[in-house]
C-alpha positions as CSV (number, residue, x, y, z in Angstrom):
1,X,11.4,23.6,15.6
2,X,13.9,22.8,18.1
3,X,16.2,19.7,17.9
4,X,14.4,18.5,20.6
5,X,11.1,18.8,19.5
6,X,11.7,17.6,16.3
7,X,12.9,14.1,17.4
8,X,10.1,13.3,20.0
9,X,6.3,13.0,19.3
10,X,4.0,15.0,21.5
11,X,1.0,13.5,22.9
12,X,-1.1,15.0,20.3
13,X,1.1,13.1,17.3
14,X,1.2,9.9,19.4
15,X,-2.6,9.5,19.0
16,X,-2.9,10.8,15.6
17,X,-0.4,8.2,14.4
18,X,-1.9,5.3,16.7
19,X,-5.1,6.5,14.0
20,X,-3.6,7.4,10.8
21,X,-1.9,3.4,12.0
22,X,-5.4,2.1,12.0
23,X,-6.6,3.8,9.2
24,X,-3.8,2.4,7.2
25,X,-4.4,-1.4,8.3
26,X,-8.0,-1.1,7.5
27,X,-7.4,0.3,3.8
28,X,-4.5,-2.5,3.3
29,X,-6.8,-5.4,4.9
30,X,-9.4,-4.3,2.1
31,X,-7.0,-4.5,-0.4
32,X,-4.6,-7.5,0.5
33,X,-7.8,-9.5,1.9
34,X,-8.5,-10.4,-1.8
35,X,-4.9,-12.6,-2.0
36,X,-5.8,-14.9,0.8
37,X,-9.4,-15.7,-0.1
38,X,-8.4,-15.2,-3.7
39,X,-8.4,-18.8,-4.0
40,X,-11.5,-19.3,-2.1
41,X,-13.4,-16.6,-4.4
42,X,-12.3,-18.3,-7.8
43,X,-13.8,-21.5,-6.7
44,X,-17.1,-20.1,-5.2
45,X,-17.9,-17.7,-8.2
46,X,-15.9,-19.8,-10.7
47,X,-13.9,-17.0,-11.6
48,X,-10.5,-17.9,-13.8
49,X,-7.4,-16.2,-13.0
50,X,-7.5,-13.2,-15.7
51,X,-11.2,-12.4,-14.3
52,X,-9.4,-12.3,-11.0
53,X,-6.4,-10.4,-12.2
54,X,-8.6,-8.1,-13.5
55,X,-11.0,-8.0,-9.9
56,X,-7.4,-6.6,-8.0
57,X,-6.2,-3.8,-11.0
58,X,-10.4,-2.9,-11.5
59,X,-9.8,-1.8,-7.6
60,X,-6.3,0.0,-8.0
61,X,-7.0,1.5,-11.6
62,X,-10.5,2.9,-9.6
63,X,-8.4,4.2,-6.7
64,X,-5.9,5.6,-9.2
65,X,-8.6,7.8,-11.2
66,X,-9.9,9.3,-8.5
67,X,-6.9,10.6,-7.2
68,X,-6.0,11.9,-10.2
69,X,-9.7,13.7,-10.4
70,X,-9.2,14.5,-6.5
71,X,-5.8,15.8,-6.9
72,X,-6.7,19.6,-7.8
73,X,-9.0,19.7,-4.9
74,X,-6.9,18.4,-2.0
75,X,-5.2,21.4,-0.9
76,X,-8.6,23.4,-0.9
77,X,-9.7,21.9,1.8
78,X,-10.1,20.6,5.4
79,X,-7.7,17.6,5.7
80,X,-9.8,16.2,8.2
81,X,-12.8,16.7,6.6
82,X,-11.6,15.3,3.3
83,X,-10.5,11.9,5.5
84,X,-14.0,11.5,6.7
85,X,-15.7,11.9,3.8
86,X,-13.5,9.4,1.8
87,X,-13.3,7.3,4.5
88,X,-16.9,7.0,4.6
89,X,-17.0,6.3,1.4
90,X,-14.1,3.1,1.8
91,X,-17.0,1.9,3.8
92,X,-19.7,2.0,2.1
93,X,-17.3,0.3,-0.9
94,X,-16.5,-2.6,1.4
95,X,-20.2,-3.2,2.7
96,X,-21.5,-3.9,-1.3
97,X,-18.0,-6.2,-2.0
98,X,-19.8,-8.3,1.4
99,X,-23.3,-7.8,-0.5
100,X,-21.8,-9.2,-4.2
101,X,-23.5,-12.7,-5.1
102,X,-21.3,-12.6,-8.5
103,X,-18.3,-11.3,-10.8
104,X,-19.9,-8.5,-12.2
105,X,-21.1,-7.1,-8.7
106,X,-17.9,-7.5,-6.8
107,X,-15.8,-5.8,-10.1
108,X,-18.9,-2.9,-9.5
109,X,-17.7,-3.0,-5.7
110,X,-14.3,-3.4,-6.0
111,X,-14.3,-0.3,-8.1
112,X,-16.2,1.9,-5.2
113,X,-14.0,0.5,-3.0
114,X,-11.1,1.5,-4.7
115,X,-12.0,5.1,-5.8
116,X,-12.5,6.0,-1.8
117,X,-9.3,4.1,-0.5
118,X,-7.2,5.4,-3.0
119,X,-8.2,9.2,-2.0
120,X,-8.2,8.3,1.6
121,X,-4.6,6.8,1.3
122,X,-3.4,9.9,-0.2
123,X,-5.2,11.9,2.6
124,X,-3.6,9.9,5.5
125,X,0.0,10.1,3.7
126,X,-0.5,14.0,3.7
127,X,-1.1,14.2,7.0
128,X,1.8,12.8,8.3
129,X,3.5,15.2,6.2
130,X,1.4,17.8,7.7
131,X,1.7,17.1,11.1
132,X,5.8,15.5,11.3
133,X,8.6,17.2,10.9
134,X,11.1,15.9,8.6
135,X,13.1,14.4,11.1
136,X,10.1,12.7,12.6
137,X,8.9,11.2,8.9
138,X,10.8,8.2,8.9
139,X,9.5,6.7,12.0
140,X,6.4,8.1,11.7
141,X,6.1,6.2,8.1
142,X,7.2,3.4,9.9
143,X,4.5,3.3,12.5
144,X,1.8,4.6,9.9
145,X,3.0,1.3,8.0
146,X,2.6,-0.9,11.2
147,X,-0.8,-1.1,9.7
148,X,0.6,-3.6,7.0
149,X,2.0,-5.7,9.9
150,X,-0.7,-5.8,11.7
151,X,-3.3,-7.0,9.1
152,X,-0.8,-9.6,8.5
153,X,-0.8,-11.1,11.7
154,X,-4.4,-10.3,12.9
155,X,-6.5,-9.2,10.0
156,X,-5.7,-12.1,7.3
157,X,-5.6,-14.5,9.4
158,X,-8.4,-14.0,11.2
159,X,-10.1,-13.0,7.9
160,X,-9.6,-16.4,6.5
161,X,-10.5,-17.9,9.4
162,X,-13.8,-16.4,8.9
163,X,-14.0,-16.4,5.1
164,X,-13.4,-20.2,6.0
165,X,-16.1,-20.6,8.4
166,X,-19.0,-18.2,7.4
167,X,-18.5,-17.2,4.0
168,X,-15.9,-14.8,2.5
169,X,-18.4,-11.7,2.5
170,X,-17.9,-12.3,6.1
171,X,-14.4,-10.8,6.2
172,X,-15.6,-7.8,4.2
173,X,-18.6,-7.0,6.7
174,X,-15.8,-7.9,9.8
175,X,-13.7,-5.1,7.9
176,X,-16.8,-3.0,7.7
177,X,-17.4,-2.6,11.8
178,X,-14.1,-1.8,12.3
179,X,-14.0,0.6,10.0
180,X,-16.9,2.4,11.7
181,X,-14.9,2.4,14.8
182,X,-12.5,3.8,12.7
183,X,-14.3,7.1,11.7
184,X,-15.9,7.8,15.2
185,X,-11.8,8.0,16.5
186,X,-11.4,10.4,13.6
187,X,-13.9,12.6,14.3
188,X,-12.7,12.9,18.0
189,X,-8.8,12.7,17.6
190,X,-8.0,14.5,14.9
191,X,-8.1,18.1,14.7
192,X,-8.7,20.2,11.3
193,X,-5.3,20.8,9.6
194,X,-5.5,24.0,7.4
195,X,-2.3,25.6,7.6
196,X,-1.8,24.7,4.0
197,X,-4.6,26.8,2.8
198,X,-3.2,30.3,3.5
199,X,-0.5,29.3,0.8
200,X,-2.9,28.6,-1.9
201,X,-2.3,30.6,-4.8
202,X,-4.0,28.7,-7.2
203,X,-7.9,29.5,-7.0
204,X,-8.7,26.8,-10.0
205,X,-8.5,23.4,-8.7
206,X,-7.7,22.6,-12.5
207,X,-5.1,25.1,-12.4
208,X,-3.4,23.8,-9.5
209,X,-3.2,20.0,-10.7
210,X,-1.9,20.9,-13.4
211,X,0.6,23.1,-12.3
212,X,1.6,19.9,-10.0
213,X,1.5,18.0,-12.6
214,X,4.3,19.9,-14.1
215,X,6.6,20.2,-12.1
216,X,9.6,18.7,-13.2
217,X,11.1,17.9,-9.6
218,X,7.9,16.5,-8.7
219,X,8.1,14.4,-12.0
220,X,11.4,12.7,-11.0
221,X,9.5,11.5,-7.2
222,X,6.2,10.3,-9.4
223,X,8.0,8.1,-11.8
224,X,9.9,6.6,-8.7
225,X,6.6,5.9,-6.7
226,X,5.3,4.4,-10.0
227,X,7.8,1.6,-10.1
228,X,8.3,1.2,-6.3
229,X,4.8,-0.3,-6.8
230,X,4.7,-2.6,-9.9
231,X,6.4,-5.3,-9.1
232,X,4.7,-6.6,-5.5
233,X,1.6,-5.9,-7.6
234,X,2.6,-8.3,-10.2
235,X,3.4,-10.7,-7.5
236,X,1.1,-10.2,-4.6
237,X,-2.4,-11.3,-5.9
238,X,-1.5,-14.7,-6.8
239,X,0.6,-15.9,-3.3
240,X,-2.4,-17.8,-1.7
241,X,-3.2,-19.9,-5.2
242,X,0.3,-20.3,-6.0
243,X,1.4,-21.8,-2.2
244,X,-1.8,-23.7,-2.1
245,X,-1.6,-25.6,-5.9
246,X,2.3,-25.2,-6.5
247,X,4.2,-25.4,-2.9
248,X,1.6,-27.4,-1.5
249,X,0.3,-25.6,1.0
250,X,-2.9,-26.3,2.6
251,X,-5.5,-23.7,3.3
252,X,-5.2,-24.3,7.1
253,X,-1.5,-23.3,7.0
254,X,-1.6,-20.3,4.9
255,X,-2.5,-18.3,8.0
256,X,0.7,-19.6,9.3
257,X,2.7,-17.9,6.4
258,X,1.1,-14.5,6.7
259,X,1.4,-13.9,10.1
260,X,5.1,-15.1,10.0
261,X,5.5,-11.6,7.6
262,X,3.3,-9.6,9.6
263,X,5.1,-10.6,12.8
264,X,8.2,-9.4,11.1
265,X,6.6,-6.0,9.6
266,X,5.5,-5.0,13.1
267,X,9.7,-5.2,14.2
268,X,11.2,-4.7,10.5
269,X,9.0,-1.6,10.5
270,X,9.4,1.0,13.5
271,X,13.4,-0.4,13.3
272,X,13.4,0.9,9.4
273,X,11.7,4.0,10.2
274,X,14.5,4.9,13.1
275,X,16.8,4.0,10.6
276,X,15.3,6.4,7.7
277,X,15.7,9.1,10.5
278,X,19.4,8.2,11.3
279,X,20.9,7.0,8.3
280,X,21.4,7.3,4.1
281,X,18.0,6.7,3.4
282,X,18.9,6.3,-0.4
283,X,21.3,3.5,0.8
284,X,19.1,1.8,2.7
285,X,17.0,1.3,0.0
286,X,19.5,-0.1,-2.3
287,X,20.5,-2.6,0.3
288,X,16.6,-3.9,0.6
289,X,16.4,-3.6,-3.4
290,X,19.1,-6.4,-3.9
291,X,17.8,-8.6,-1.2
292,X,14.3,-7.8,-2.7
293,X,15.9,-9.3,-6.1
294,X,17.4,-12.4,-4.7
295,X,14.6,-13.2,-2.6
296,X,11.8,-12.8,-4.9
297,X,13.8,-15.5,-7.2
298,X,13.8,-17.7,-4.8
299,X,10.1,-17.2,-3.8
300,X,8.6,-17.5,-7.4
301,X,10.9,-20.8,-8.4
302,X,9.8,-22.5,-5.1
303,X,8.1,-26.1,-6.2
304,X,6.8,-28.5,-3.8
305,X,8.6,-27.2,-0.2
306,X,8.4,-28.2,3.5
307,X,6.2,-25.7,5.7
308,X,8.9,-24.3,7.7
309,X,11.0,-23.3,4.4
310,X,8.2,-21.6,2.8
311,X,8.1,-19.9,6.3
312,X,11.8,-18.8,6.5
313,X,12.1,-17.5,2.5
314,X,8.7,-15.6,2.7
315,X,10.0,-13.8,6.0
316,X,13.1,-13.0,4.1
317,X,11.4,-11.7,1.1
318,X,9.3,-9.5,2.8
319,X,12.1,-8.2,5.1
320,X,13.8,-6.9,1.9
321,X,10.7,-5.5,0.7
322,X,9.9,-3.6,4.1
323,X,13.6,-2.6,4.0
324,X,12.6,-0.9,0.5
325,X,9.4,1.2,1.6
326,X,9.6,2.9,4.2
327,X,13.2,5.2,2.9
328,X,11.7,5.4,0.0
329,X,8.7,6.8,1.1
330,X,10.4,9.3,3.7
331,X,12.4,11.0,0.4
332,X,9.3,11.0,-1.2
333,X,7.4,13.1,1.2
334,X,10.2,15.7,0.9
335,X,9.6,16.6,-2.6
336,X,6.5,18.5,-2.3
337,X,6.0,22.4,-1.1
338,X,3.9,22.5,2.0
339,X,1.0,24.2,-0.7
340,X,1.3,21.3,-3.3
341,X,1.6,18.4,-0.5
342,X,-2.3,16.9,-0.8
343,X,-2.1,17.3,-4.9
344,X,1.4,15.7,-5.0
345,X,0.1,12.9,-2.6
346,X,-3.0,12.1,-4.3
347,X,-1.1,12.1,-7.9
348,X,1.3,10.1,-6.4
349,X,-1.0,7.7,-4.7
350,X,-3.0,7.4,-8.0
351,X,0.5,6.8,-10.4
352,X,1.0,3.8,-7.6
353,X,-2.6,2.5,-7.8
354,X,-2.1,2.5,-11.7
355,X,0.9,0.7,-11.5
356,X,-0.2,-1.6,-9.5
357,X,-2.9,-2.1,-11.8
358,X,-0.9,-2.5,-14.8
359,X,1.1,-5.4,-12.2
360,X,-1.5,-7.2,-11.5
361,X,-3.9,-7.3,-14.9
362,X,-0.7,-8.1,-16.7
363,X,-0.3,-11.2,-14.1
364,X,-3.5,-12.2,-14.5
365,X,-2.5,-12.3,-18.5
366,X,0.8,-14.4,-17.8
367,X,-0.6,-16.7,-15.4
368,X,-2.1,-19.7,-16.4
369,X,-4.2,-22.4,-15.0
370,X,-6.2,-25.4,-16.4
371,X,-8.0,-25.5,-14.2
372,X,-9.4,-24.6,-10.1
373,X,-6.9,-27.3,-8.8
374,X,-4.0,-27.4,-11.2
375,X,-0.6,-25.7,-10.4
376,X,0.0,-22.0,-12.0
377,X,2.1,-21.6,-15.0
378,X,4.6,-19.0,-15.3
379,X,5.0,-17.9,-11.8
380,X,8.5,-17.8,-12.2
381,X,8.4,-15.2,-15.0
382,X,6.5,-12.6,-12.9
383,X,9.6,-13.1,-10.4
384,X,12.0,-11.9,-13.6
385,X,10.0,-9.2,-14.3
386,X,9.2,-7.9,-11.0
387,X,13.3,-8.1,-10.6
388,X,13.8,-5.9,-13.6
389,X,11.6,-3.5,-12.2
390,X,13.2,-3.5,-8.8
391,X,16.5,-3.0,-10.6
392,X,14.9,0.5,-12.7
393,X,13.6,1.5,-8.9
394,X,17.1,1.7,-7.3
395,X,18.0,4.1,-10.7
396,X,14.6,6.2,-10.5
397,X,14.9,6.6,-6.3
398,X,18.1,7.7,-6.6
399,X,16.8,10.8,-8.7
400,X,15.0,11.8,-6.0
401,X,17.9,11.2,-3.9
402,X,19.8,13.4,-5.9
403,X,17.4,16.1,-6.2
404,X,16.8,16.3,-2.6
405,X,20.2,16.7,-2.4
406,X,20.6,19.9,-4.7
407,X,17.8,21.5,-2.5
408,X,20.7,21.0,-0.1
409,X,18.3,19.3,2.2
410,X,19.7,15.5,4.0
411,X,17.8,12.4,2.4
412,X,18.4,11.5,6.3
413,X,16.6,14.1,7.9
């Protein structure tokens, strides 16, 4: 590929990432949609905050199994038709989490859901690989994870608007149409990617996850992806209660706060992703990393705070964050062989999801509240931990780093 070529998008790759974009938003909305109305669920099915804890991991230690399962068979098939199939199956997951009446049914959902995002996540992620050149990846991460923005400053707020007005299952059902959309654009847009399968010389699906699994460079980029997780897991679930009964938030300005971030993610996000493409990737994580650790101090020791400072440190914090994800996940899409890409993915997608898991159910544990109205205890202690872990990430990412470097290929290309 020409140097020409490999900088611009054809029309083709500008629709499939305008899709892979929207695919993306509707899997985070699923996921992050739980946070904002997270308050409003543990009220209406008097759930306490380890049952809730446990509601968020039940969904990412779900999506994290059946990528692991999943991972032997990616790279034996279709890559579109593994999307639609999954992706059906995200929607049928969100349609019973808007049919739940109690705990148990929306664990049993959130569990559904889960097991089809997670695969469908690792699907989409693979296709970008697929389909962009390495010196397309960052940007085309960044655009892919435009999706996070965007629920930020039209799906969450808009969610709670309606979770406010008509009942929380009506933001799952809301998620639900669009998702339908969704899949029709799929079926029309993309075209089948199968390139990888003349490589395949694994015939066992078995075989081939294991050999994957293995792999000792690979090992180095799934330990990093692990921990690039945990800690906004540990954190994440808990925002809307903790602003709401600690900062003194009220429900009708929480929408405020999230679209504050999500404004930022849809600038902080292509910008980062032309930066991945132009500069030390390795360094611009760093740089997010120890903003990410200051910042996430400050949010978690917040007390009782004025509107428009809760405003100004939650754009900073997720600024660093965003300044964290998308180099990281432009070296990590380099580690794989073009064969391995949708086993690597999925495995890698799942070690996230488990993290994440481990985040949040251990939150659940240190969190404590008397009661549906009181403050949260210990908030401040997740923000130590999640820094710890953000200070192991800068060591594991700059493995990768270094073995993308002894391959003699640029972390910046």
């Amino acid at each position: 590929m020409n140097q020409a070529s490999s900088q611009s998008f054809s029309p083709y790759q500008k629709r499939v990432l305008l899709l892979l974009a929207f695919i993306q938003f509707s899997i985070i909305l699923d996921f992050m949609i739980i946070s904002p109305i997270g308050d409003i669920l543990m009220k209406t099915l008097s759930i306490g905050t380890t049952e809730f804890g446990l509601v968020v991991s039940a969904y990412a230690f779900s999506a994290a199994i059946a990528g692991i399962v999943a991972a032997g068979f990616m790279d034996k098939f279709d890559r579109k038709k593994l999307l639609v199939w999954f992706f059906s199956g995200f929607i049928i997951g969100t349609l019973a989490c808007a049919l739940s009446h109690n705990y148990v049914q929306l664990m049993f959902a959130r569990i559904v859901t889960g097991i089809f995002a997670g695969v469908s996540s690792a699907a989409l992620f693979t296709l970008v690989i697929d389909i962009f050149a390495p010196q397309q990846r960052g940007r085309a991460m960044g655009v892919v994870q435009m999706g996070f923005g965007v629920s930020q400053v039209v799906g969450i707020p808009l969610s709670i608007y309606i979770a406010t007005h008509l009942g929380w299952e009506s933001s799952f059902i809301a998620i639900v149409i669009l998702a339908l959309g969704i899949l029709l654009a799929i079926g029309l847009i993309l075209q089948p990617v199968t390139a990888h399968l003349n490589q395949q010389h694994d015939k066992n699906p078995f075989a081939h996850f294991l050999k994957v699994l293995s792999n000792t460079d690979y090992q180095t980029g799934f330990a990093a992806v692990m921990f690039l997780a945990i800690g906004g897991f540990m954190i994440m679930p808990f925002t809307a209660p903790f602003l709401i009964n600690n900062v003194q938030v009220t429900a009708a300005q929480l929408p405020l706060i999230y679209l504050s971030s999500g404004l930022l993610s849809l600038v902080m996000m292509p910008l980062m992703g032309k930066f991945s493409d132009s500069y030390d990737r390795f360094k611009l994580f760093t740089i997010g990393s120890i903003g990410a650790v200051v910042m996430v101090f400050v949010y978690t020791n917040l007390s009782v705070t004025p509107l428009w400072l809760v405003i100004v440190v939650n754009v900073l914090l997720f600024a660093c964050i965003l300044s964290r994800m998308t180099p990281a996940m432009a070296l990590n899409s380099m580690v794989a062989k073009p064969e391995d890409r949708g086993a690597y993915m999925s495995i890698s997608s799942s070690l996230q999801q488990m993290a994440g898991g481990v985040g949040a159910f251990v939150a659940g544990l240190v969190i404590v509240q008397q009661d549906a109205h009181s403050p949260l205890q210990h908030f401040d202690w997740l923000g130590y931990i999640a820094i710890v872990i953000f200070i192991m990430c800068i060591f594991l990412v700059g493995r990768v780093n270094r073995l993308l470097e002894a391959r003699k290929l640029s972390p910046a290309n």
